[in-house]
N, C-alpha and C positions, 0 to 999 in steps of 0.2 A: 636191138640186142644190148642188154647189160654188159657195161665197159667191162667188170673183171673176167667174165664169159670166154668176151670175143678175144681178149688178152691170153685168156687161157688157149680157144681154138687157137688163137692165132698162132703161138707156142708150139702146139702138136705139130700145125701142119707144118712146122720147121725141120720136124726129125721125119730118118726114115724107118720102114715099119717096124723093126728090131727094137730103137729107141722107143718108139711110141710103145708097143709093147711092155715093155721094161717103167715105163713111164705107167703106165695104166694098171701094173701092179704094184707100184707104188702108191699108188691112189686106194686101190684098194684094202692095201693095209691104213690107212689112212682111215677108214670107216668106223664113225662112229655108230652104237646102236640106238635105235632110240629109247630115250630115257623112263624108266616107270613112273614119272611123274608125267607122261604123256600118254603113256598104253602100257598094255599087256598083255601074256597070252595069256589065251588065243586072242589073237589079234581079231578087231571086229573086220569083216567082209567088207564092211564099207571103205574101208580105208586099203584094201587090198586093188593091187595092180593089175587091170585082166590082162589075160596074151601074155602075163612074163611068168615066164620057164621059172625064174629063184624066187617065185613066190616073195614079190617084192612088195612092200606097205609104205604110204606114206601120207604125211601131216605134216599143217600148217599151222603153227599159233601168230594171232597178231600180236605183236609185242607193244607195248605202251606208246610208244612212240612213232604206231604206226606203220611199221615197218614188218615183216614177216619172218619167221624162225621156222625151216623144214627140219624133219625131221623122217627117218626112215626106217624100214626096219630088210633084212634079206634072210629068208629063212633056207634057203639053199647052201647047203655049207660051200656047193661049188658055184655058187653064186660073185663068182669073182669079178665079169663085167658091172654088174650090176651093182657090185658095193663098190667100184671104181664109180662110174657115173654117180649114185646118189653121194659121194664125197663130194665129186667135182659140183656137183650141183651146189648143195649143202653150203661147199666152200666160195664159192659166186654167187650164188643168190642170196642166200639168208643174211637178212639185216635190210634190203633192198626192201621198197614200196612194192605191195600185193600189186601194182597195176606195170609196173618195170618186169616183173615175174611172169607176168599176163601174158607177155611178147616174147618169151622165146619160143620158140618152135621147135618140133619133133625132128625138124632136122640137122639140130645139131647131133646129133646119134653120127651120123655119116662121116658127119665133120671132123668129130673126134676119134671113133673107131675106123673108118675108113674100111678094108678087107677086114679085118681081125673078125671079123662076130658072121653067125651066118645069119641066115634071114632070119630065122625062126627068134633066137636071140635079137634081131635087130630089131623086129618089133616090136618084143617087149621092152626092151629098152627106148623104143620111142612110146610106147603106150607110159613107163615112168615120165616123159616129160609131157607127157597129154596130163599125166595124172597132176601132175604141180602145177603145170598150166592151170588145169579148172579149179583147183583149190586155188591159185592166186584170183581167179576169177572171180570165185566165190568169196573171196574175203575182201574185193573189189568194190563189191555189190554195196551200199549204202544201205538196203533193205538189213543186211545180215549183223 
C-alpha cells in the first residue's frame, strides 16, 4: 500500500463515524474536475466506471517522469462519496510510479467509508479503485 494512502486510512480509522463523516465531505469539496485538456463531454465510455451509481470517469496520464497523474470526472451532482474517494485518491496516488498504483486494492472502500455507504454505493466505489487499478496496470505494461 502507498505510504500517503495508508497514512490517510490510517487517520480515518482514528475518528469516530460523525468525524469521518464530516471528514469525507471535506474531501469532497476538495474535488477537482477533470481538466479539458484531458476529456470532455461527453465523456468517452471507455473511461467510464461500471457499477457506480455517480457515474464516475477516470484517467491516467504518465507524466514525464514516470510517474502517473489521475484524473476524474463525477457526473452525479449527488455524487458526494465518490467525489470524496477520487480526491482521496487523486491526493495519495498521483505523482506515485504506475506499478505503486498497481497495488492498491478495492478494499480500501471499507477502510475508509466503513458503515457510511450502502452496498450498492460500495461497489461502485470499489469498481473506482478496480478502475485506477487497471489503468495503473496498464501504463505498467512496457508494451504500452
Amino acid at each position: 500500500m502507498p505510504e500517503k494512502l495508508q497514512q490517510l486510512i490510517d487517520m480515518f480509522q482514528m475518528f469516530d463515524p460523525a468525524d469521518r463523516t464530516s471528514m469525507l465531505l471535506s474531501y469532497a469539496d476538495q474535488f477537482k474536475e477533470v481538466p479539458p485538456s484531458i476529456a470532455t463531454r461527453p465523456f468517452p465510455t471507455s473511461h467510464q466506471v461500471p457499477q457506480c451509481e455517480s457515474d464516475a470517469y477516470v484517467w491516467a496520464r504518465k507524466q514525464p517522469d514516470g510517474t502517473l497523474q489521475l484524473y476524474f470526472a463525477v457526473e452525479n451532482p449527488s455524487g458526494v462519496s465518490a467525489k470524496a474517494l477520487a480526491a482521496i485518491l487523486d491526493r495519495t496516488l498521483s505523482g506515485l510510479p504506475a506499478p505503486d498504483i498497481a497495488t492498491v486494492d478495492c478494499g480500501i472502500v471499507e477502510q475508509i467509508f466503513r458503515q457510511n455507504i450502502s452496498m450498492g454505493k460500495g461497489m461502485g466505489l470499489m469498481a473506482m479503485v478496480n478502475a485506477v487499478q487497471a489503468l495503473a496496470k496498464a501504463a505498467s505494461n512496457p508494451a504500452r
